[in-house]
N, C-alpha and C positions, 0 to 999 in steps of 0.2 A: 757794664751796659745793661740798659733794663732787659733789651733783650734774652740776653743770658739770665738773668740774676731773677727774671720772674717768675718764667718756668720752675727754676731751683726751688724758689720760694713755698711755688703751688705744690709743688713735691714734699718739700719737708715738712708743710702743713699736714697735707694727706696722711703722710709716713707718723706724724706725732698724734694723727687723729686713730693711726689705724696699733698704735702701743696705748692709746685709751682704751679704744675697746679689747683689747687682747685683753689687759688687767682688771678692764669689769666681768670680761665674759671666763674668766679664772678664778674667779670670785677672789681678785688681792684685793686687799685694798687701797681705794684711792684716794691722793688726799684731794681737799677741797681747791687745791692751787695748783694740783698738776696738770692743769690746760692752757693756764695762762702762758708756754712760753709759743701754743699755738696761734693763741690771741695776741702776742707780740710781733711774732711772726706776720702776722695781716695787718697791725698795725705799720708796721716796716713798708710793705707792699704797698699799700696803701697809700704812707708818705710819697712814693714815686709814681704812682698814677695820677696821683694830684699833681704833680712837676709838672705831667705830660698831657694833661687834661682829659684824661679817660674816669671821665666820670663815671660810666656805668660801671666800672670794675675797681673806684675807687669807694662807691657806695655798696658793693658787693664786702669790699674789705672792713667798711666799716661794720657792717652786720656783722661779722662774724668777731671783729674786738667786740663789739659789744655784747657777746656771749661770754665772756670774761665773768659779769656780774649776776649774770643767769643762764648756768651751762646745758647745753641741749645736745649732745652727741648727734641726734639725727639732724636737729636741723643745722647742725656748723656741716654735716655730710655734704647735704641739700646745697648748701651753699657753696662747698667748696668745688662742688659738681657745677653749679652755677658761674662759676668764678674761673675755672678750668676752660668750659665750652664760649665765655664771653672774652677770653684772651684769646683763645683761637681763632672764634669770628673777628676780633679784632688787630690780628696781629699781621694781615696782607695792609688792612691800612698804616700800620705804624711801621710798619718797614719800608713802603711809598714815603710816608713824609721824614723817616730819616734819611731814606736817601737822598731826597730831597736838599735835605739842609746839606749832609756834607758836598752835596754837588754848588752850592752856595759861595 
């Protein structure tokens, strides 16, 4: 259920944002492709916001796959701080209208 499975999502984002920076600020090095499975990650998310018609957090998702093709550590942060705070405002109304439906 999205419910569950978003927050996770928003988490393991963070979590693969925060082994990027750990291995720049160690000076390993990084390859060119080790973000993409964070930008997988929002694409997933994303797919399920759009089921549910939360737009503003499905356009949030989308910014941040599309760092995929030009990677910016600060701003996927930016965003994922963005994306964090717009599921919480939004998540008293999507519990209303699930309730809603299983009471249906």
């Amino acid at each position: 259920m999205f419910l569950d499975s978003a927050p996770a999502k928003i988490a393991q984002m963070k979590q693969l944002l925060s082994v990027l920076d750990s291995a720049s600020t160690n000076t390993a090095q990084l390859s060119p492709t080790d973000h993409l499975p964070l930008c997988r990650e929002a694409h997933s998310l994303k797919s399920s916001c759009g089921n549910l018609g939360l737009v503003e957090l499905q356009c949030t998702c989308q910014a941040i796959e599309d760092l995929e093709d030009r990677w910016n550590p600060a701003l996927c942060k930016a965003l994922l701080d963005q994306l964090h705070k717009n599921y919480e405002l939004a998540l008293p109304e999507l519990k209303e209208i699930l309730r809603g439906s299983k009471a249906s």
